[in-house]
C-alpha positions in Angstrom: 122.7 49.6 54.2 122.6 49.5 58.4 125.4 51.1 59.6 126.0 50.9 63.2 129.0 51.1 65.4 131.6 48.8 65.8 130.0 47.3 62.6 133.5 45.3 61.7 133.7 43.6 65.3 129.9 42.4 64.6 129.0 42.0 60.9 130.9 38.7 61.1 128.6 36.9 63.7 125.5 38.9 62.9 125.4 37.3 59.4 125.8 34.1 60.4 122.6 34.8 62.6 120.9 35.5 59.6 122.3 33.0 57.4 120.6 30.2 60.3 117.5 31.6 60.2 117.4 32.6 56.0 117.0 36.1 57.1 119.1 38.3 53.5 119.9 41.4 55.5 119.3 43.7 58.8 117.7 45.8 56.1 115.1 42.9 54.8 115.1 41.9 58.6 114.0 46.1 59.2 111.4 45.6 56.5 110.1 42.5 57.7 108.7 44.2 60.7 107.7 47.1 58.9 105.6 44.9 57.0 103.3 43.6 59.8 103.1 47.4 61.6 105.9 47.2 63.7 108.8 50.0 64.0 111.3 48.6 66.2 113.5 51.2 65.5 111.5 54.0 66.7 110.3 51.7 69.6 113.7 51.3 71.3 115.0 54.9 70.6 112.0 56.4 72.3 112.9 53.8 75.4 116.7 55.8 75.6 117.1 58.5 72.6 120.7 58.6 73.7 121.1 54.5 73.0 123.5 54.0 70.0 122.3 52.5 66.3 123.4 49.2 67.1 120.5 48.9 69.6 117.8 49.8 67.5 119.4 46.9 64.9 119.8 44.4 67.4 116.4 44.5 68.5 115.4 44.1 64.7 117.2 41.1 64.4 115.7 39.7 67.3 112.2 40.6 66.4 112.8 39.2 62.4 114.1 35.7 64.4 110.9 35.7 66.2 108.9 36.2 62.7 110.9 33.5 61.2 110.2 31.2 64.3 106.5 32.1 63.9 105.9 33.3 67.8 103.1 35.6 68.7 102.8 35.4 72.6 105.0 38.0 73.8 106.7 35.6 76.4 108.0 33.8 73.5 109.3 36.9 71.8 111.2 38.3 74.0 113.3 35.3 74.8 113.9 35.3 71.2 115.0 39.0 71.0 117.7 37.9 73.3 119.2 36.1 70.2 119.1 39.3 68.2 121.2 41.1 70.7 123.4 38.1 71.8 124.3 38.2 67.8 125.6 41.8 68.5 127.8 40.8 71.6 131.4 41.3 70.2 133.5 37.9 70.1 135.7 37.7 73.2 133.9 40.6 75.2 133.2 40.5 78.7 129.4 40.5 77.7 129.7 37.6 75.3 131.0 36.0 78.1 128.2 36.5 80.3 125.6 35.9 77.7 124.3 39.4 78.5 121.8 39.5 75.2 120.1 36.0 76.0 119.8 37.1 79.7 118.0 40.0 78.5 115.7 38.5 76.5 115.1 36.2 79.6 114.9 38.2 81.8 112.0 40.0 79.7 110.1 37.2 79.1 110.1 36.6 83.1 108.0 40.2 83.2 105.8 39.0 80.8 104.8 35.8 82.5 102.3 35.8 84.7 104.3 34.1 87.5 106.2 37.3 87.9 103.6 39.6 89.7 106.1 42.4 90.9 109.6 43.9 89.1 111.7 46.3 91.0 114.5 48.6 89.9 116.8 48.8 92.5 118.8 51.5 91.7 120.5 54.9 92.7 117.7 57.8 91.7 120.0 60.0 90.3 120.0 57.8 87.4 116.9 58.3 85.1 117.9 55.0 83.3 115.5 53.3 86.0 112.8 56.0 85.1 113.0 55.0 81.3 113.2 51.7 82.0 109.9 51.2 84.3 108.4 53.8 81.7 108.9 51.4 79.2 107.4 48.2 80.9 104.5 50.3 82.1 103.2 51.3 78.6 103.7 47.7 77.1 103.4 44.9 79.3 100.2 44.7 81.3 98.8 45.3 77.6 99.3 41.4 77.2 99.1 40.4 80.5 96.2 38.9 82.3 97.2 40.2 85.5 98.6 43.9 85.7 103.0 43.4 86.3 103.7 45.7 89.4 106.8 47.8 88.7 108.8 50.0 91.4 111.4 51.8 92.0 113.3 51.7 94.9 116.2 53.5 96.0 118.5 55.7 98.3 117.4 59.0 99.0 113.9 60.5 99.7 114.5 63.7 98.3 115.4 61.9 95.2 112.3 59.5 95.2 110.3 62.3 95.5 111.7 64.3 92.9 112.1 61.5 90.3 108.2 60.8 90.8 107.0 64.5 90.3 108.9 64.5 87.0 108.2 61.5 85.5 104.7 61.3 87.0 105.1 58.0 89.1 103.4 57.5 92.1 105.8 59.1 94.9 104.9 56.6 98.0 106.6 58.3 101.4 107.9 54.9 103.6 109.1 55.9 107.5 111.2 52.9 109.0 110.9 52.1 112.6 114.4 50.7 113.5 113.3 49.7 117.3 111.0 46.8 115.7 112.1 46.5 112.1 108.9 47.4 110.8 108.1 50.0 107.3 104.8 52.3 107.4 103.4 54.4 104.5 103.3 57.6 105.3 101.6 58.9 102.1 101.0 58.4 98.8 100.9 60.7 96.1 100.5 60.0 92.3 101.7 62.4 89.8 99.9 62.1 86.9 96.9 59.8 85.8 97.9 57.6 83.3 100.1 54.5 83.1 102.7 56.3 84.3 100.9 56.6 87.8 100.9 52.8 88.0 104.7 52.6 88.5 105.5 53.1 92.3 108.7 55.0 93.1 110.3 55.0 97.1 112.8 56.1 98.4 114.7 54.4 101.4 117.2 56.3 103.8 119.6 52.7 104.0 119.7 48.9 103.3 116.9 48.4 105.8 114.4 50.6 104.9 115.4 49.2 101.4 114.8 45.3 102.1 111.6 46.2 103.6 110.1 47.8 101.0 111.0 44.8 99.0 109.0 42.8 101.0 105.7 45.2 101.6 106.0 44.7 97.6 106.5 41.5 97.3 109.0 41.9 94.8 109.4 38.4 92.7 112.4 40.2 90.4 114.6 42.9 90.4 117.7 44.6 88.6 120.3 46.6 90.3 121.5 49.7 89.2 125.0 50.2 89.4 125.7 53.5 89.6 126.6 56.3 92.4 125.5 54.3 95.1 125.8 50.7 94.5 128.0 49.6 97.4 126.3 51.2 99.8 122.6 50.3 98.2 121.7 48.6 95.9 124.0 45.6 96.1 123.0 45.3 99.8 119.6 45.3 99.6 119.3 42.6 96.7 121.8 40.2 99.0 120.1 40.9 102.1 116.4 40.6 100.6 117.8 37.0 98.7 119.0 35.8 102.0 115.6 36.3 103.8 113.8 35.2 100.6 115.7 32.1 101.0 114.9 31.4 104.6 111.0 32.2 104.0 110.9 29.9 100.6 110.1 32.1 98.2 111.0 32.6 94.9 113.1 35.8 94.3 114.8 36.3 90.4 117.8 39.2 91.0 120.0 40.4 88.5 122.8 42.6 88.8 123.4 45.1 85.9 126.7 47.2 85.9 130.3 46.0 86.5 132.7 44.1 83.9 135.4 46.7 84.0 137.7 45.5 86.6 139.6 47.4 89.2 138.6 50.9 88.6 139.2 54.2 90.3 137.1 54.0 93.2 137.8 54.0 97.3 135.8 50.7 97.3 137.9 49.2 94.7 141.3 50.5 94.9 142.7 48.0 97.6 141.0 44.8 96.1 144.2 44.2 93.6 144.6 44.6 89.9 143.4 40.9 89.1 140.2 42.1 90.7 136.9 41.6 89.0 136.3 45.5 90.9 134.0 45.7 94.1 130.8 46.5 92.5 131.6 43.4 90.1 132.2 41.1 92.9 129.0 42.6 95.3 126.8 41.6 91.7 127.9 38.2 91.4 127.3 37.7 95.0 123.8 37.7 94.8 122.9 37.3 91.2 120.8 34.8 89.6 122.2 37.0 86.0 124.9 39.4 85.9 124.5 41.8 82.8 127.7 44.3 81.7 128.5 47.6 81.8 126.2 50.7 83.3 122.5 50.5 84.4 122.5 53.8 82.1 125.2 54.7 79.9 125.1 53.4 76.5 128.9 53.8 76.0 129.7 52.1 79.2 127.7 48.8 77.9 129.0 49.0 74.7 132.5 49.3 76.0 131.7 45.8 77.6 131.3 44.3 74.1 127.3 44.7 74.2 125.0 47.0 72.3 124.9 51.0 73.1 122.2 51.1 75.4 121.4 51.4 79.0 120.9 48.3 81.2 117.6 49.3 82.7 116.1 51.1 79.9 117.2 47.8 78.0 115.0 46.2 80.1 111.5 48.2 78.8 112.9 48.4 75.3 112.5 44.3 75.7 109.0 44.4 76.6 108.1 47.0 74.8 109.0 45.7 71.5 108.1 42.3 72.3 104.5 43.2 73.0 104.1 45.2 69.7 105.0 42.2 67.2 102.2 40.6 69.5 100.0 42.8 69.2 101.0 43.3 65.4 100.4 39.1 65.1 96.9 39.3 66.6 
């Protein structure tokens, strides 16, 4: 029998999921995948091997509901995952509210069409959720793509960049700013390994400028937001800055915040902004967010204290590809 935690909050509403789509159990749902080669279980723990059971179950609901719906283009899949782990969201939570599981599987299924040519994590780099994440996407998507998904990372510090790349062996790319004419140069770059891991592009920015500009040498089409030590002073302000000028040039920029939910909490930013509040990282997300997700861009706890699943926002993120493009390469 899957256990999981807060199994009495969910059972109720997960088996009504199953129930609409004749699904007898998680378990039977478990073996269904099983059956065509595909261990959804192992996928998403290798994503984050700190994310909680209830992850691992709710992304093999969603994959079972794609079965049952007969989809094999990964696109499709993923959206459909997002049902899996909206069936998790507790009733009355803060991420039931926001529909955080069906905005994950969307958001997913936007870096898995081919109109979305770059994804950026925008996020503090003493977080390695964004690491895991973009590890993630880079080992699964552009396996089902026809044109390769661009994935960076971008975010304060260049010590940090630097030292994130060398140890997850991204490709480190040095960026100087020039502040009398606004405009970024690349100083160097330096892959650190040769692999797919090479493929994801990781900067680091010494403020909001630097940071906007790199999101337009990319051409970054979507991006998530970390929301972690940094995010009032970062990553916020770049996503609201680079939507304001993607606005006045016409094109199409997707942004979702991750992090927040929590209210007024314990922070110099937040303390003077009253105890009805949504808290100032909250408020700088929905500011600029096409999606706002709940709870930390990398602690499971912190999401699943929003009512969602145990599991890091960003890492989320390449959990959703990955196991989306392994039932369609399972179906094919």
């Amino acid at each position: 029998m899957a256990q999981f935690e807060g199994y009495e909050r969910r059972i109720e509403k997960i088996e009504k999921v199953l129930d609409q789509y004749g699904i007898e159990s998680l378990e039977t749902a478990r073996q269904m995948l099983l059956d065509r080669g595909v261990d959804a279980y192992t996928i998403v723990r290798d994503v984050q091997p700190i994310c909680f059971e209830n992850a691992c179950w709710a992304y093999i609901l969603g994959g079972a509901i794609a079965l049952k719906k007969g989809q094999t283009r990964a696109a499709d899949i993923a959206a459909t995952l997002g049902e899996g782990l909206q069936a998790f969201c507790i009733p009355g939570s803060v991420a039931e509210e926001r529909q955080v599981g069906i905005g994950h599987g969307n958001l997913a299924s936007m870096l898995l069409s081919e109109e979305t040519r770059c994804f950026a994590f925008l996020a503090g780099h003493e977080s390695f959720a964004a690491a895991e994440g973009a590890i993630g996407i880079a080992r699964s998507a552009n396996r089902v793509r026809k044109e390769p998904l661009r994935v960076i990372l971008n975010g304060l510090g260049k010590d940090a960049a630097h030292i994130i790349s060398r140890i997850n062996g991204f490709t480190h790319v040095e960026t100087k700013f020039n502040y009398k004419d606004g405009t970024l140069a690349v100083v160097k770059e330096t892959p650190y390994s040769k692999g797919e891991r090479a493929k994801v592009r990781c900067f680091g920015a010494d403020d909001v400028r630097e940071g906007v500009a790199i999101n337009h040498l990319e051409g970054v089409d979507v991006s998530i937001t970390g929301n972690s030590t940094n995010p009032t002073r970062f990553q916020h302000p770049v996503a609201g800055t680079y939507k304001k000028e993607c606005v006045q040039q016409g094109k199409r920029y997707f942004s979702v915040a991750s992090g927040g939910g929590t209210g007024r909490t314990l922070h110099p930013d937040n303390m003077a902004a009253g105890p009805a509040s949504y808290g100032m990282t909250d408020t700088m997300g929905r500011m600029h967010c096409d999606a706002q997700f709940a709870g930390s861009s990398s602690v499971p706890a912190h999401v699943e204290m929003m009512g969602f699943i145990g599991m890091g926002n960003n890492p989320m993120v390449g959990a959703s590809v990955a196991v989306s493009v392994a039932i369609e390469q399972a179906l094919s």
